[in-house]
KOLVOFI-668640 format. One record per atom (N, C-alpha, C): residue in one letter; x, y, z. Coordinates in steps of 0.1 Angstrom, whole numbers, padded with zeros to 4 digits, always signed. Layout:
BEGIN
AXYZ ...
//
This chain:
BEGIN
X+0003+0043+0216 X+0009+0040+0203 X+0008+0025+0201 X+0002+0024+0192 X-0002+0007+0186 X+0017+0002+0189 X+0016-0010+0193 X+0030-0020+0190 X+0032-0025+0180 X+0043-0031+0176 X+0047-0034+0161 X+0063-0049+0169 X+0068-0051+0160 X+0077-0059+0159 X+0088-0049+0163 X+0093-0060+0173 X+0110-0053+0176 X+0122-0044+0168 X+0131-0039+0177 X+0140-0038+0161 X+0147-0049+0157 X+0154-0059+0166 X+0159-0070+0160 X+0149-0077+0150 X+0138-0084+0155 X+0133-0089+0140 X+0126-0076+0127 X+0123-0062+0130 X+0131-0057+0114 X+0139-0058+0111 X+0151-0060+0116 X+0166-0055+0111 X+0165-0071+0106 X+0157-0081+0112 X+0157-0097+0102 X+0152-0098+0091 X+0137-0087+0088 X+0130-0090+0081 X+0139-0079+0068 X+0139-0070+0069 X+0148-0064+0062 X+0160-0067+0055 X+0166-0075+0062 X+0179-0085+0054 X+0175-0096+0048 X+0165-0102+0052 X+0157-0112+0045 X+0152-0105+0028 X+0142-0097+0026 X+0139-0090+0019 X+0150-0086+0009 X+0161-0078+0012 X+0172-0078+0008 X+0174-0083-0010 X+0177-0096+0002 X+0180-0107-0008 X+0170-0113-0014 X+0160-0115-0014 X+0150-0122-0020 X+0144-0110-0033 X+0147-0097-0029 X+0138-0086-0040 X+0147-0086-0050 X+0139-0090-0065 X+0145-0083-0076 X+0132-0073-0084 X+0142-0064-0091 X+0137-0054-0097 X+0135-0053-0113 X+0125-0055-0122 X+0130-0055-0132 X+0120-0046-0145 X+0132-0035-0151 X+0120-0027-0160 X+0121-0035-0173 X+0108-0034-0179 X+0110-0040-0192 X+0098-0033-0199 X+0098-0033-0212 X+0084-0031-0219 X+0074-0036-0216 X+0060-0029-0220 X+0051-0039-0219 X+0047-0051-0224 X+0053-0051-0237 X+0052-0060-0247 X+0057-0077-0242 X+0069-0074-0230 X+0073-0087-0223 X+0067-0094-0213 X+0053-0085-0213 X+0047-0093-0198 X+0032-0097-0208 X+0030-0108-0199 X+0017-0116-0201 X+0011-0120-0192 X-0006-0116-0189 X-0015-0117-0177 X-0023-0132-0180 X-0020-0140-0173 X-0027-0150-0169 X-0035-0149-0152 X-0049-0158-0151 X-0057-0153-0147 X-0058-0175-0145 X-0056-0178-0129 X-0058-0195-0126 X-0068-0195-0123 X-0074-0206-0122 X-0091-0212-0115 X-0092-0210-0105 X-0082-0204-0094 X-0082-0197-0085 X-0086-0188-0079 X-0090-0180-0094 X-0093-0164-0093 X-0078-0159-0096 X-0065-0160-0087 X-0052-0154-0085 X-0052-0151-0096 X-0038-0141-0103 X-0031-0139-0111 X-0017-0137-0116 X-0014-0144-0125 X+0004-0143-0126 X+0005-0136-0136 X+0017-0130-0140 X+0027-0124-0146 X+0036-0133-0156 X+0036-0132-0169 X+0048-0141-0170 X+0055-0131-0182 X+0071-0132-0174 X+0077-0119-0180 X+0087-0133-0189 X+0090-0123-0200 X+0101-0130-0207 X+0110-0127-0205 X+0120-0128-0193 X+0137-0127-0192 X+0146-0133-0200 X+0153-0130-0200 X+0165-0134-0204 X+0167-0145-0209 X+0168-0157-0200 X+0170-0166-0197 X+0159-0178-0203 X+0145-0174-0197 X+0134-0179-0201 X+0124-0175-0196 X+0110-0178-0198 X+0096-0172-0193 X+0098-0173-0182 X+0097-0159-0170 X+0095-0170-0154 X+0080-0160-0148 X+0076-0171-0143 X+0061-0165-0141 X+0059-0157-0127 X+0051-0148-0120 X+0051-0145-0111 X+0037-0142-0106 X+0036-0146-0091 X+0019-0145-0085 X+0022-0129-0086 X+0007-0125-0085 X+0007-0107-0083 X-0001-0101-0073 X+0005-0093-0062 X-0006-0092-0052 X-0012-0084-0055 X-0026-0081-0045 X-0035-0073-0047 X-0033-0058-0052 X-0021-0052-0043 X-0015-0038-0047 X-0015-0037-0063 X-0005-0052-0062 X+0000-0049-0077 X-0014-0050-0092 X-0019-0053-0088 X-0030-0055-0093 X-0037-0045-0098 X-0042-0034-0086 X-0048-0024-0086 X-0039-0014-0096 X-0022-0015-0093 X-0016-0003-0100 X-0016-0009-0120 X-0014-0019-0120 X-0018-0027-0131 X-0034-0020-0137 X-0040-0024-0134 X-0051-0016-0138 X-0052-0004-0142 X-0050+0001-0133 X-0045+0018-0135 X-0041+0023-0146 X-0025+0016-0145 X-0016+0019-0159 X-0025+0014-0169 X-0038+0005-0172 X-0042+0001-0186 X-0054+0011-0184 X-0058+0018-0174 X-0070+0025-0176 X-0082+0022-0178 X-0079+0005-0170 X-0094-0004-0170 X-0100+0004-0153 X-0113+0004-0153 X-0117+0010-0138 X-0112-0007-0133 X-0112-0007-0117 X-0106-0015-0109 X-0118-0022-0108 X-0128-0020-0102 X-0142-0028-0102 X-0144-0033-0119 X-0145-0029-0126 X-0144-0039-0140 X-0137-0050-0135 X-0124-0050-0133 X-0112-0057-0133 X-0115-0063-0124 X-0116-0063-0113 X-0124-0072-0104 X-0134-0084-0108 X-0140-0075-0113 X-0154-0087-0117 X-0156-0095-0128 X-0145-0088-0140 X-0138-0098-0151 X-0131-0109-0140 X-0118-0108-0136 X-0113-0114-0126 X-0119-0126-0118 X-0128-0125-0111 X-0138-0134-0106 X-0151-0137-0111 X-0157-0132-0127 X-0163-0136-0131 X-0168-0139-0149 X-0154-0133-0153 X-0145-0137-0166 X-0133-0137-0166 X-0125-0147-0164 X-0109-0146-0165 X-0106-0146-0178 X-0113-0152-0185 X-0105-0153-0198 X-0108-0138-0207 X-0119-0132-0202 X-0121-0116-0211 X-0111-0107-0201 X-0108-0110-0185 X-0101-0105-0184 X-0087-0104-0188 X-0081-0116-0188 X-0068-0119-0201 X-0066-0114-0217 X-0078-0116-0219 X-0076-0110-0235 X-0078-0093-0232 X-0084-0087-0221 X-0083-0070-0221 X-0068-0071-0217 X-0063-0076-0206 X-0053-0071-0205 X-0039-0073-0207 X-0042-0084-0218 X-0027-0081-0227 X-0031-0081-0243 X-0040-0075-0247 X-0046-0064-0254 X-0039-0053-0254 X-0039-0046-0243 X-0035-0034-0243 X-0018-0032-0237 X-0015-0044-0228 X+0001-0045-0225 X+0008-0045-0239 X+0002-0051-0246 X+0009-0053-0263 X+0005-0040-0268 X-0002-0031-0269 X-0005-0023-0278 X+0004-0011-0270 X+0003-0007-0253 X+0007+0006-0253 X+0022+0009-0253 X+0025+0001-0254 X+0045+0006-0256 X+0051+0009-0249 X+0041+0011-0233 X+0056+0020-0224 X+0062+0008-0216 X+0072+0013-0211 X+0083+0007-0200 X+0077+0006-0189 X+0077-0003-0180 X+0070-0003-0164 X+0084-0010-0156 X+0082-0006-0143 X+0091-0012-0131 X+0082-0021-0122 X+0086-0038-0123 X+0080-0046-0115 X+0088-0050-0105 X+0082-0045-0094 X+0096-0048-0079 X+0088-0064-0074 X+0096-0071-0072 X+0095-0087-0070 X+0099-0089-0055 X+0090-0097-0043 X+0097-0100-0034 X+0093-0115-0033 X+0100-0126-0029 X+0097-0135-0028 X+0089-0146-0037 X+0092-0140-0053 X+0086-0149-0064 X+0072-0144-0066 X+0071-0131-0058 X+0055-0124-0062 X+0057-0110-0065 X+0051-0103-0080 X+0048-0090-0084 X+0044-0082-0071 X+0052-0077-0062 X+0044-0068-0053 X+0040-0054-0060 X+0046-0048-0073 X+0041-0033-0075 X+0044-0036-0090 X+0031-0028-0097 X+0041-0022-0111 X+0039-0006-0114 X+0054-0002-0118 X+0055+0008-0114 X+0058+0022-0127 X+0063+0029-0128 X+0067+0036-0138 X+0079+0034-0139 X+0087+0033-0156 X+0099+0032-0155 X+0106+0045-0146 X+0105+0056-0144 X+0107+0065-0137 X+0111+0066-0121 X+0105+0054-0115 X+0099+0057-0099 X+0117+0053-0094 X+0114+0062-0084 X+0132+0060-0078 X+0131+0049-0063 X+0139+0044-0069 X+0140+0031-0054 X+0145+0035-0046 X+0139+0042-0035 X+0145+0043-0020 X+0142+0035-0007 X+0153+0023-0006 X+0142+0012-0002 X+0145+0013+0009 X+0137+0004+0019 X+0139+0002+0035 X+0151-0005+0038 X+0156-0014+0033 X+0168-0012+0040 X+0180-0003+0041 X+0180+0005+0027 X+0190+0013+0031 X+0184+0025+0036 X+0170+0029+0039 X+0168+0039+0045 X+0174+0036+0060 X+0175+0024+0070 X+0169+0025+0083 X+0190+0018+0083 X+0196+0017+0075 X+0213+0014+0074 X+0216+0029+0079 X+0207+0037+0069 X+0219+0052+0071 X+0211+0059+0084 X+0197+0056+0092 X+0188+0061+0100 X+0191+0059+0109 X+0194+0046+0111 X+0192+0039+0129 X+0205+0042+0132 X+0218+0042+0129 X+0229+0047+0137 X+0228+0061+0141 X+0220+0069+0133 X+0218+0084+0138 X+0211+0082+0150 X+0199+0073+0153 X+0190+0074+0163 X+0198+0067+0175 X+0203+0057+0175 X+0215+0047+0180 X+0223+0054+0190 X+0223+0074+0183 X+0237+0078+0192 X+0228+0091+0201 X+0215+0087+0200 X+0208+0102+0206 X+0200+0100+0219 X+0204+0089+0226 X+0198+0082+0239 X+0186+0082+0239 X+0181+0075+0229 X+0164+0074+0228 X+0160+0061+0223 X+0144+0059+0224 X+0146+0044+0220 X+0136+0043+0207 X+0134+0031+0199 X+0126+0031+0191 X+0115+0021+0201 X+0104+0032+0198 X+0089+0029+0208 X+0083+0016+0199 X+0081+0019+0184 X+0074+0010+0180 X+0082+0013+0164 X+0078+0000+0158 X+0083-0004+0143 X+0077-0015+0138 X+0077-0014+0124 X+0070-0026+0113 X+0072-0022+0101 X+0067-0035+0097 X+0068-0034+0079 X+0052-0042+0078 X+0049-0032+0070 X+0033-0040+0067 X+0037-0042+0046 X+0023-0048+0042 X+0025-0052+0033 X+0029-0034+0024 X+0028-0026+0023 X+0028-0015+0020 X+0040-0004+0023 X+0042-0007+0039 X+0050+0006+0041 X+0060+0001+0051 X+0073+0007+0055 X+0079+0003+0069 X+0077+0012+0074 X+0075+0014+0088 X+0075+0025+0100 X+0088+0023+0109 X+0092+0034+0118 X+0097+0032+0122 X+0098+0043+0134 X+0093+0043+0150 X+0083+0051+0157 X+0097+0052+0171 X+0103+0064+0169 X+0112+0071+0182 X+0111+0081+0188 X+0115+0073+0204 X+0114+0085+0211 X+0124+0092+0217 X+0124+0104+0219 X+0134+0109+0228 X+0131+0115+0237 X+0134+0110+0251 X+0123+0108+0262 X+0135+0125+0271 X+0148+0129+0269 X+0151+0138+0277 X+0144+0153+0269 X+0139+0151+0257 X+0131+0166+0254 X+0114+0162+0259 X+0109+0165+0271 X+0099+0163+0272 X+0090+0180+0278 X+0079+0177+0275 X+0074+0192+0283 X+0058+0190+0291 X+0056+0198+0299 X+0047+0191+0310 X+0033+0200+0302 X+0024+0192+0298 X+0011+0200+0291 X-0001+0206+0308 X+0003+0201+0313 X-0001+0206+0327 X+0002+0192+0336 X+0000+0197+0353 X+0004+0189+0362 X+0000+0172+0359 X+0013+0169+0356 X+0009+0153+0354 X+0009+0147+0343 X+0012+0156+0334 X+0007+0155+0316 X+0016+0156+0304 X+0029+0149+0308 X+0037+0151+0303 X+0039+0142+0289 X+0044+0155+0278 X+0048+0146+0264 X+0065+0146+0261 X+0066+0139+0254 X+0082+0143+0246 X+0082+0139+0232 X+0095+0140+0225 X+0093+0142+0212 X+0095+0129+0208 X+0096+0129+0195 X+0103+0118+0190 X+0098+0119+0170 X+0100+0109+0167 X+0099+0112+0149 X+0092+0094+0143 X+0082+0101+0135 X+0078+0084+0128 X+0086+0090+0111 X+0094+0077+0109 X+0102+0080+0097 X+0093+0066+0091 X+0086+0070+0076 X+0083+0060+0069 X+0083+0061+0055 X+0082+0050+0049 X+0085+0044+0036 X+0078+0035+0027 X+0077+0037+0015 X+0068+0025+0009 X+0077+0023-0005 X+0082+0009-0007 X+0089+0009-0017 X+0080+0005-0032 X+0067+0002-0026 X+0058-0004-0037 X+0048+0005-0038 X+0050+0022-0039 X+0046+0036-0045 X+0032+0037-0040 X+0031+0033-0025 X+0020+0036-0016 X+0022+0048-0007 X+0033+0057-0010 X+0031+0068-0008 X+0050+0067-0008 X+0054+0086-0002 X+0060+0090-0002 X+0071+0085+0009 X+0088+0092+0011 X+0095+0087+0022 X+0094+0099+0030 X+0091+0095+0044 X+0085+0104+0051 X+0091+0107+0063 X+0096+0118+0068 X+0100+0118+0081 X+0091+0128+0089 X+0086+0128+0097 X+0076+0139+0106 X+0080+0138+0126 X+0078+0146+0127 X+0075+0151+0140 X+0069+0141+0149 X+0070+0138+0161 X+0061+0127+0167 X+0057+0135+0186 X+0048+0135+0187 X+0047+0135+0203 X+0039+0124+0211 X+0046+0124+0220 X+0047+0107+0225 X+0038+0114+0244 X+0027+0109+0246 X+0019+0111+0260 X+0019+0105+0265 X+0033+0102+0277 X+0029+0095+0288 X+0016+0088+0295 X+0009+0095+0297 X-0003+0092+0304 X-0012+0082+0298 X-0010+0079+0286 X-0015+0066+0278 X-0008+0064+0266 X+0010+0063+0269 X+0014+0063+0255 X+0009+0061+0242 X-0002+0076+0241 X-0001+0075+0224 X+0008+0082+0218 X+0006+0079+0207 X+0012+0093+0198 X+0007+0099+0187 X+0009+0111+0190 X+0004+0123+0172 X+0014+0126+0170 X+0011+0123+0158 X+0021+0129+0141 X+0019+0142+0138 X+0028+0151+0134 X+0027+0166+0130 X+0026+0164+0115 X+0017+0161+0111 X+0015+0164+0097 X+0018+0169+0091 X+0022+0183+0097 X+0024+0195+0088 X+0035+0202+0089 X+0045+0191+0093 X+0058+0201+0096 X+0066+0187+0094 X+0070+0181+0076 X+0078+0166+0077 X+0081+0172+0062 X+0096+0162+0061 X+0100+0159+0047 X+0091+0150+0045 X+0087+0152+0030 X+0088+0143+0023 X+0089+0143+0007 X+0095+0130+0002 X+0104+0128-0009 X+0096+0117-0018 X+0094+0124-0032 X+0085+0112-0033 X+0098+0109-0046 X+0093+0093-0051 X+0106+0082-0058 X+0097+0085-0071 X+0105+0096-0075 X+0108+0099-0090 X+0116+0099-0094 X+0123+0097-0104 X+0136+0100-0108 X+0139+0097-0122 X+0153+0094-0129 X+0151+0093-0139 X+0144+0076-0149 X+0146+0077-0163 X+0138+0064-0169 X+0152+0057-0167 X+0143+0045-0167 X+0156+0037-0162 X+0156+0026-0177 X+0164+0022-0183 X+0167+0015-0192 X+0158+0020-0208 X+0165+0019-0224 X+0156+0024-0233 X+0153+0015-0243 X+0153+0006-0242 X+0154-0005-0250 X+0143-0016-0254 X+0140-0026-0259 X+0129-0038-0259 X+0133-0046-0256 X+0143-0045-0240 X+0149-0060-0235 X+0143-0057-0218 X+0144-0062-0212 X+0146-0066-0199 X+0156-0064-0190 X+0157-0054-0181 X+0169-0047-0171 X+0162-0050-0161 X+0172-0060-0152 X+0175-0063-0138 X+0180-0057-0131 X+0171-0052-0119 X+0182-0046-0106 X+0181-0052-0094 X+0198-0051-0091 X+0199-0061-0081 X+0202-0051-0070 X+0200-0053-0055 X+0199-0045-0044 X+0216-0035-0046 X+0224-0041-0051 X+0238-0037-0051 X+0241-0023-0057 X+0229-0026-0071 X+0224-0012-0079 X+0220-0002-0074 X+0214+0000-0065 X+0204+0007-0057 X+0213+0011-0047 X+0222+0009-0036 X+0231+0015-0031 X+0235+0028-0035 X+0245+0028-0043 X+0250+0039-0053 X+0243+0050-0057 X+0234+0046-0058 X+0224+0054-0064 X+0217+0065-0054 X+0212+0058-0041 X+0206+0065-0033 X+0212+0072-0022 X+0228+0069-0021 X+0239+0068-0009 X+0237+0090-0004 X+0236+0094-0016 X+0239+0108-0013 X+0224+0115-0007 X+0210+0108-0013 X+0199+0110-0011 X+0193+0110+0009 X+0200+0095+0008 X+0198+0092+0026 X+0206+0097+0033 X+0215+0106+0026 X+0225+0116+0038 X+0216+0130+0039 X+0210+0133+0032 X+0201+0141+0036 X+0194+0140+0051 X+0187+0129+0045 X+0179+0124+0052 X+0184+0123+0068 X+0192+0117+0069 X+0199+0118+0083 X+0199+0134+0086 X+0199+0139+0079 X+0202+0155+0084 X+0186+0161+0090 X+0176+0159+0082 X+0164+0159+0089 X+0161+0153+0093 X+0164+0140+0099 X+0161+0135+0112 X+0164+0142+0122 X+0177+0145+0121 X+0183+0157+0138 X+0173+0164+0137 X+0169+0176+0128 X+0165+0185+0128 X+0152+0183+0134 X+0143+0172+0127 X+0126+0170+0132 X+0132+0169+0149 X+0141+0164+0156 X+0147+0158+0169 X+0146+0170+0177 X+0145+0178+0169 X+0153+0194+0180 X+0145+0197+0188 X+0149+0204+0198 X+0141+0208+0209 X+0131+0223+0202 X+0134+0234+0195 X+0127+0238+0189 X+0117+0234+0182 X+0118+0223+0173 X+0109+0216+0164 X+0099+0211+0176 X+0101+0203+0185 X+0092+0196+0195 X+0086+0205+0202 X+0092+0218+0207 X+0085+0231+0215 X+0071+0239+0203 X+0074+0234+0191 X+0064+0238+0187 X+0053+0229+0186 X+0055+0221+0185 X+0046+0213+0180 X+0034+0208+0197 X+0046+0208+0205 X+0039+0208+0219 X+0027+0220+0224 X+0032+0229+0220 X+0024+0243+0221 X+0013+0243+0214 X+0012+0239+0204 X+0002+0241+0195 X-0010+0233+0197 X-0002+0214+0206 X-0011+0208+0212 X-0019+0215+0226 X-0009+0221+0233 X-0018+0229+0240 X-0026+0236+0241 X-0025+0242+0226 X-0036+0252+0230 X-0051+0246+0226 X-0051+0237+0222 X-0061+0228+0222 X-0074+0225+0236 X-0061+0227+0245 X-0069+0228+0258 X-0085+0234+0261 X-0080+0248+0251 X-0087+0259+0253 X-0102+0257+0248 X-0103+0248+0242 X-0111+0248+0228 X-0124+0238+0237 X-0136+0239+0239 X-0144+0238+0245 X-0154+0231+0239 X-0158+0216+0239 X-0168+0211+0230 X-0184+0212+0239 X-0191+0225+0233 X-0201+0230+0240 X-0210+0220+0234 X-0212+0212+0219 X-0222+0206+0220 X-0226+0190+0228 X-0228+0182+0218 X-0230+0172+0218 X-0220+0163+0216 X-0213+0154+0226 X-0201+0148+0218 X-0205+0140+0212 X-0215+0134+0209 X-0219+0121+0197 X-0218+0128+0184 X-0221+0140+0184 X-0225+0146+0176 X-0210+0154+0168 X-0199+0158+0177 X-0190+0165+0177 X-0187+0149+0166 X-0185+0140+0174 X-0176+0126+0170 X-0186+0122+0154 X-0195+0126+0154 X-0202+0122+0138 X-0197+0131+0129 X-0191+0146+0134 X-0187+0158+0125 X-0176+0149+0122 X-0165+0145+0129 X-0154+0143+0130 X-0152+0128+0117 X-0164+0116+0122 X-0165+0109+0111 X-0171+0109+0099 X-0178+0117+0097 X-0175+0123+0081 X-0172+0132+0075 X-0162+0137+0085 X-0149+0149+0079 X-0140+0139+0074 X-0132+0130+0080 X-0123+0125+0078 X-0127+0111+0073 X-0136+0103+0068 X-0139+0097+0064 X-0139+0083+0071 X-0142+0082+0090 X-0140+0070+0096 X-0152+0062+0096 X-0149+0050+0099 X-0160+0041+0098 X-0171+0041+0110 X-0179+0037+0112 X-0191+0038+0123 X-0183+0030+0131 X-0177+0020+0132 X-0173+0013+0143 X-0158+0022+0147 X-0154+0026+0143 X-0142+0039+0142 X-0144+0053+0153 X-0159+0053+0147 X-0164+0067+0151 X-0167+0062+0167 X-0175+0052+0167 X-0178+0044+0179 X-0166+0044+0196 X-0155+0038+0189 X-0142+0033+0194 X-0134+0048+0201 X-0135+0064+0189 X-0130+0079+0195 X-0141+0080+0205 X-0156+0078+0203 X-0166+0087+0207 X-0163+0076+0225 X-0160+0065+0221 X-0158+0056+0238 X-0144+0063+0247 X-0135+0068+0241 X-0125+0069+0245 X-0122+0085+0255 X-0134+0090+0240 X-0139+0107+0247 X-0144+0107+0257 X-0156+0095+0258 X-0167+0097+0270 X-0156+0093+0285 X-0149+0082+0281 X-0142+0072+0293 X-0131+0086+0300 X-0126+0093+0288 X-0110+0103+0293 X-0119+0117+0301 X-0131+0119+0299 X-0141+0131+0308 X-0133+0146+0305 X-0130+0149+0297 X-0121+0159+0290 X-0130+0160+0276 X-0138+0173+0279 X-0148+0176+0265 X-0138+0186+0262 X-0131+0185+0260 X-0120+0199+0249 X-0114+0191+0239 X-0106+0204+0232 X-0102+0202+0217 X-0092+0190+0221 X-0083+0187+0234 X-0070+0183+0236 X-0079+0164+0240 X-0087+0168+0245 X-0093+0151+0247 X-0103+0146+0236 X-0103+0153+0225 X-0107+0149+0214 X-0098+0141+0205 X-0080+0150+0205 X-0072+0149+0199 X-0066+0135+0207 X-0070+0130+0221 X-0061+0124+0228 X-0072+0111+0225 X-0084+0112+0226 X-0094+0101+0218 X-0089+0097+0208 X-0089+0102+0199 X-0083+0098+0182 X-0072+0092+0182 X-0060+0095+0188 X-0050+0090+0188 X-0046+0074+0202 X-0058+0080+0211 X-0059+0066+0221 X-0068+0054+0215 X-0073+0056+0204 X-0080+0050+0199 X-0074+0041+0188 X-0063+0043+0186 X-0051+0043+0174 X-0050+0028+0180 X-0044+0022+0192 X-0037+0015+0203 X-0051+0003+0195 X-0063+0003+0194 X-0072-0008+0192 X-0072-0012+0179 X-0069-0005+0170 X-0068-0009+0156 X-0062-0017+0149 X-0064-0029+0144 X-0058-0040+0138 X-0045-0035+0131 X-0051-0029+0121 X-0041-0028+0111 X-0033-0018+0115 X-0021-0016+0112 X-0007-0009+0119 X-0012+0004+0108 X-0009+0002+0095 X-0010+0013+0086 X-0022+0025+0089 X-0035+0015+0093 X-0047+0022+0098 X-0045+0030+0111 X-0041+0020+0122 X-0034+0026+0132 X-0027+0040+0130 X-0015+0042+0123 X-0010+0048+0121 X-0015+0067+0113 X-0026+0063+0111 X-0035+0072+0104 X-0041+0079+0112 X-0042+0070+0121 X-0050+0078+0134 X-0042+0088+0140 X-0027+0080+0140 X-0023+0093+0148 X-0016+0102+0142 X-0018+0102+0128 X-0018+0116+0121 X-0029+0124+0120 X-0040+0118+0122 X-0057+0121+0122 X-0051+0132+0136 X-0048+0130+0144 X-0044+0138+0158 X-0038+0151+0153 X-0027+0148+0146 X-0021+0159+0142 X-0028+0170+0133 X-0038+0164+0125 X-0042+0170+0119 X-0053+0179+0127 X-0059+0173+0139 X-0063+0182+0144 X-0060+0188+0155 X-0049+0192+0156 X-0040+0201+0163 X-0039+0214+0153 X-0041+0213+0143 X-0037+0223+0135 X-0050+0224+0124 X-0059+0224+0130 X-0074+0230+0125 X-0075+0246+0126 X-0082+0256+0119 X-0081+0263+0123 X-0094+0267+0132 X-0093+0283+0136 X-0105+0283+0145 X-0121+0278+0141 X-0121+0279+0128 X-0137+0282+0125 X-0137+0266+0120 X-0126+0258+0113 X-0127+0245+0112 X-0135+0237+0131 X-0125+0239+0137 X-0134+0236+0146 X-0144+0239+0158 X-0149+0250+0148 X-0161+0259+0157 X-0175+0247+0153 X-0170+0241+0141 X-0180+0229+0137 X-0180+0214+0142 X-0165+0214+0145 X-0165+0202+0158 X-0171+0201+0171 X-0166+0216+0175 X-0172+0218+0190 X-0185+0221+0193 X-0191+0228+0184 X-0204+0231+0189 X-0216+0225+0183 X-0210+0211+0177 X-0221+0200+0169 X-0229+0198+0180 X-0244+0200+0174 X-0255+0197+0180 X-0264+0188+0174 
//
């Protein structure tokens, strides 16, 4: 399992954040796209008070576009090779279409624009009402982060463990994740954690998840600020859920299944070619050649041509990957093929 930052510096970066994010829905009619010699791009919203301008990251960018219905590659290439047609398209149509948007702010920069609708369920008060649950179940947290997109947060519980054969022992544990800037859903899943080269797979297919819809938030042609205080209240009944399926993904039933199912993987016999199995595998799932490269090394090096050292490649392969989010994909990529069915990988195994 790739490493990440401790819990003390999340539990820093998180209280940092905190304080620094504001939230604010307004019309479209109150925001204006400027475009610096830079290339960059700011925001300048008319509050309250007076114009205050904001850098906009890449995310936000992309969901910007979106909402106007410009393709992204246009917008790109206006961007770095017309800013000023890019500015007149896009507050062209911020003035014309009339709806409400949510721009979540962290540190004086547009990280998301969102729909007046999307429900704030943010990382700190997920991991407020989360980690005292985990705190009291004698387990540890293996790995955690916040990337620009999502927080993770990667536990184990090392007294449910089960022996996949002599020497080969896993136990459970849960990746609970989150994206406040509507890069996906709030997620709690299944985790099994393999000794023998601590990686870990994700059960894909056995997790809550909650996506941040909710109601329109303000109706007016002014500007509504939310400050973290607002957001408490709001979500306090939502994250007690949540704590409730955390125990649950924790159980020893939940993890006996999910262990079994890796087992029987054992069974599964890659009669052909592994270069070949590993090229099925990278353009089923869409990995890159150096991707495909890094499983197909890990297969050859582990001498285990079955379904189970295919599954243990992908996810041992997770550990080299730069990016945590990418990383992370991997070892749901695991899970996902734990739960292929037979004739899915009758095409894996017997690639020739």
């Amino acid at each position: 399992m790739k490493s990440g930052r401790s819990l003390q510096s999340l539990a820093q970066e998180l209280d940092r954040q905190r304080i620094s994010k504001r939230d604010l829905v307004l019309p479209s009619s109150l925001i204006h796209h400027t475009t610096r010699e830079d290339g960059e791009t700011e925001l300048v919203v008319e509050e309250p008070e007076s114009p205050r301008r904001y850098d906009v990251t890449p995310l936000a960018r992309r969901q910007l576009a979106d909402k106007l219905r410009i393709p992204l590659a246009y917008f790109e290439r206006m961007r770095t090779e017309q800013p000023t047609l890019l500015d007149r398209n896009v507050n062209t149509w911020l003035e014309q279409e009339g709806d409400r948007h949510m721009l979540r702010t962290l540190d004086g920069r547009v990280r998301a624009v969102l729909s007046d609708r999307y429900r704030r369920l943010d990382n700190h008060d997920l991991a407020e009402h989360v980690l005292p649950i985990l705190g009291h179940l004698d387990g540890r947290v293996e790995s955690a982060e916040l990337t620009e997109t999502k927080m993770y947060i990667k536990y184990i519980l090392p007294r449910l463990q089960y022996e996949m054969r002599v020497g080969d022992v896993v136990q459970a544990g849960i990746v609970i994740s989150n994206s406040e800037v509507g890069h996906g859903t709030l997620t709690v899943q299944p985790l099994v954690f393999r000794l023998v080269c601590s990686n870990g797979m994700i059960a894909v297919d056995q997790s809550l998840r909650k996506t941040h819809l909710g109601r329109a938030l303000g109706s007016d042609n002014s500007v509504t600020i939310f400050q973290d205080d607002t957001l408490q209240a709001d979500d306090r009944a939502f994250f007690l859920q949540v704590r409730d399926v955390v125990q649950s993904a924790l159980s020893e039933a939940t993890f006996l299944q999910v262990a079994a199912k890796m087992q029987k993987t054992m069974g599964i016999e890659l009669k052909g070619s592994p270069v070949k199995t590993v090229e099925v595998l990278r353009q089923r799932y869409t990995l890159t050649e150096a991707e495909g490269d890094g499983v197909l090394r890990h297969l050859i090096t582990g001498g285990d041509l079955s379904g189970y050292g295919l599954v243990n490649a992908v996810t041992h392969y997770s550990q080299e990957v730069g990016d945590y989010d990418r990383a992370t994909e991997f070892e749901a990529l695991g899970g996902k093929l734990v739960e292929l069915s037979s004739r899915e990988w009758k095409g894996l195994a017997e690639a020739a």
